[in-house]
C-alpha positions, -999 to 999 in steps of 0.1 A, spaced: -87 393 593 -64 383 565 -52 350 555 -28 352 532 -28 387 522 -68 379 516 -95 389 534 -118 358 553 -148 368 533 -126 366 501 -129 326 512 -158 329 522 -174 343 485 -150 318 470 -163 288 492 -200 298 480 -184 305 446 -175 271 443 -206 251 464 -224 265 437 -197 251 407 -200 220 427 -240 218 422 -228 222 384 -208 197 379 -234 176 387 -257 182 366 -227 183 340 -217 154 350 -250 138 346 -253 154 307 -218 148 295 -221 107 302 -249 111 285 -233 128 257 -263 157 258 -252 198 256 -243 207 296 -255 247 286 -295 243 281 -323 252 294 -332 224 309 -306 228 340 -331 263 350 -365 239 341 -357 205 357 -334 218 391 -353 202 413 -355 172 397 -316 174 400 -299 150 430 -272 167 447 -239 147 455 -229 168 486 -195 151 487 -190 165 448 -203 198 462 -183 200 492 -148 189 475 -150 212 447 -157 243 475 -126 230 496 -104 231 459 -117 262 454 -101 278 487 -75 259 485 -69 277 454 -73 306 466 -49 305 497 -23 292 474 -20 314 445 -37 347 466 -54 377 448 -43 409 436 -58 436 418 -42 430 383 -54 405 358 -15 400 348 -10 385 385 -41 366 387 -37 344 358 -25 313 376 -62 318 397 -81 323 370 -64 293 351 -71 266 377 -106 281 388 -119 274 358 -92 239 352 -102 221 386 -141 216 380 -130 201 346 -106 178 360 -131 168 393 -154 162 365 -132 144 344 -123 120 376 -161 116 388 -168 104 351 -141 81 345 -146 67 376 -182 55 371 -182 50 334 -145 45 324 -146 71 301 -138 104 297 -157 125 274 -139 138 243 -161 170 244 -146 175 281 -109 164 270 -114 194 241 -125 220 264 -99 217 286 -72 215 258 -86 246 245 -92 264 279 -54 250 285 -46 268 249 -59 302 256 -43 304 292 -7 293 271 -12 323 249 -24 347 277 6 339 297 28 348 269 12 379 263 12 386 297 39 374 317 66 363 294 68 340 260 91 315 276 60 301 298 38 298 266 68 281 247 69 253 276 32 251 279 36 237 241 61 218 243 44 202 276 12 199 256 32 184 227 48 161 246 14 148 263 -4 141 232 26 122 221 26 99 250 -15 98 244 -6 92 206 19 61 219 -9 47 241 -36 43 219 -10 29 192 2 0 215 -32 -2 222 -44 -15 186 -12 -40 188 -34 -54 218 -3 -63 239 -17 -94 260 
């Protein structure tokens, strides 16, 4: 059976796929707040002393097909870009959300791994599909560390 020009088990590996991304992110979750390296050790020594969120676990599996059934797969790395890109984009950004939402901040190692992750899929996409998509991504990466630059300098005017 194919949904989307996909086969079910395609969902189904991807649905397992990202369970287990889910389980990650919260143990990254868990590291980042506390401003400790994510890739240790530790994660394969102390997993069962590791709480699972099953709503963190089950959200991150539904993004993950949902992923899938909207961008598809093919058998060329040229056309799978766009999957690749937010497979690896959306745990960042749940985790981003799940962190600012209980501590108010987002971590600036997180916010520098996805600008770089963002960076390397800009230049890929140039290589790959066509330079006019990297030259946006820039100027749309320029243009969002302007308005971050504008924020945090009407921040220190304290506008109350």
């Amino acid at each position: 059976m194919y949904i989307n020009d996909v086969h079910i088990l395609g969902y189904v590996l991807i649905a397992f796929i990202g369970a287990f991304v889910g389980y990650f992110l919260n143990w990254a979750n868990a590291r980042l707040s506390e401003e400790k390296s994510v890739f240790c050790k530790e994660f394969f020594l102390q997993r069962k002393n590791i709480k699972t969120n099953p709503a963190l676990v089950i959200v991150t599996a539904l993004a993950y097909v949902g992923i899938l059934y909207t961008y598809g797969f093919e058998y060329s790395f040229e056309k799978n870009l766009s999957l690749f890109k937010f497979l690896i984009l959306v745990p960042m950004l749940i985790s981003a959300f799940v962190i600012d939402y209980k501590l108010q901040i987002i971590p600036n190692r997180l916010n520098l791994t996805i600008f770089e992750i963002g960076l390397v899929f800009a230049f890929l996409s140039g290589i790959f599909i066509n330079y006019n998509v990297t030259i946006n991504m820039l100027l749309g990466c320029l243009v969002g560390g302007g308005i971050f630059l504008l924020i945090t300098l009407l921040r220190r005017f304290d506008c109350r």
